[in-house]
N, C-alpha and C positions, 0 to 999 in steps of 0.2 A: 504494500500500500504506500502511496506515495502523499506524501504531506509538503501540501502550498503554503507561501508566506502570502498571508491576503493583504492587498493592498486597495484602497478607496479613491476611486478619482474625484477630481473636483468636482465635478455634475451629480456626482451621489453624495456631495457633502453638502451640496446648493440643496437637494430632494429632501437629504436630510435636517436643514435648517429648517427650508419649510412647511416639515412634516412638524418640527417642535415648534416653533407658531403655532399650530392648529393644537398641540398635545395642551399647549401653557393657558389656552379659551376652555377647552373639554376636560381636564383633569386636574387633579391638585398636584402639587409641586412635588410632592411625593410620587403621586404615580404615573406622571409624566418621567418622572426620575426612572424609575423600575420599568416605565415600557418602552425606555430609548436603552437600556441597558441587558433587555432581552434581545430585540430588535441586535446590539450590539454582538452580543453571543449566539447569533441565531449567523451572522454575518461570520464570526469567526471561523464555526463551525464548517465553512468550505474548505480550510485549510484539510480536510480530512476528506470532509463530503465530496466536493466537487466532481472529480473522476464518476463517481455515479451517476451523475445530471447529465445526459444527453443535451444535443443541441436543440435549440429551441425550431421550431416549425414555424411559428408564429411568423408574420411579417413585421409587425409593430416591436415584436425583441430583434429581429434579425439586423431594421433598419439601425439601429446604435449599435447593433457591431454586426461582421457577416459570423464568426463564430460563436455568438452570443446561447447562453444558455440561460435558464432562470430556476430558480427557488423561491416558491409560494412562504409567506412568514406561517409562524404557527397560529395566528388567528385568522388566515387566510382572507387579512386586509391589504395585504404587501407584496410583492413580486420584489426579489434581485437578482436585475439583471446582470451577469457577472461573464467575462472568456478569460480561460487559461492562454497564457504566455508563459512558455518556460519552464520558472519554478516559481511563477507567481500567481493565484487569482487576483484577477483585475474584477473591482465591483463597478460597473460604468454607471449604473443607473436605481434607482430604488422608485418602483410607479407604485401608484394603486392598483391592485388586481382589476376590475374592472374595466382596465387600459387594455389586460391582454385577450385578443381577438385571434 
């Protein structure tokens, strides 16, 4: 089994700001805290996962990258979309599920 150093582009940290906008209007400070630190570990977790995740089909993941794959979050509100390089995943993009078509 081969283990990736996961890495976050800039456009997943842009997704990521303002997904926490929206978490700091809908939750308390606490649990904005705990669902951006799952979210976090849920991201980590390709360092291991990834090789399992086939490439995505989709058109709307493929366009941000051609080898683009994705991982649904465990509330099944979140898609990341993420391609191996090397010895790295690269996370490009984090959408809302409902994005993917």
């Amino acid at each position: 089994m081969r283990i990736y150093e996961v890495r976050i582009r800039h456009s997943a940290l842009a997704d990521m700001d303002n997904l926490r906008l929206f978490l700091d209007k809908m939750l308390s400070e606490e649990g904005a805290v705990r669902y951006a630190k799952n979210m976090k570990s849920e991201i980590e977790s390709l360092s291991v996962f990834a090789d399992c995740i086939g490439r995505s089909s989709s058109e709307t993941i493929r366009s941000i990258h051609p080898n683009a794959r994705r991982m649904i979050s465990h509330n099944r509100k979140w898609i990341y979309v993420f391609h191996i390089e090397g010895d790295y995943v690269l996370v490009d993009r984090i959408l809302p599920s409902k994005m993917n078509k």
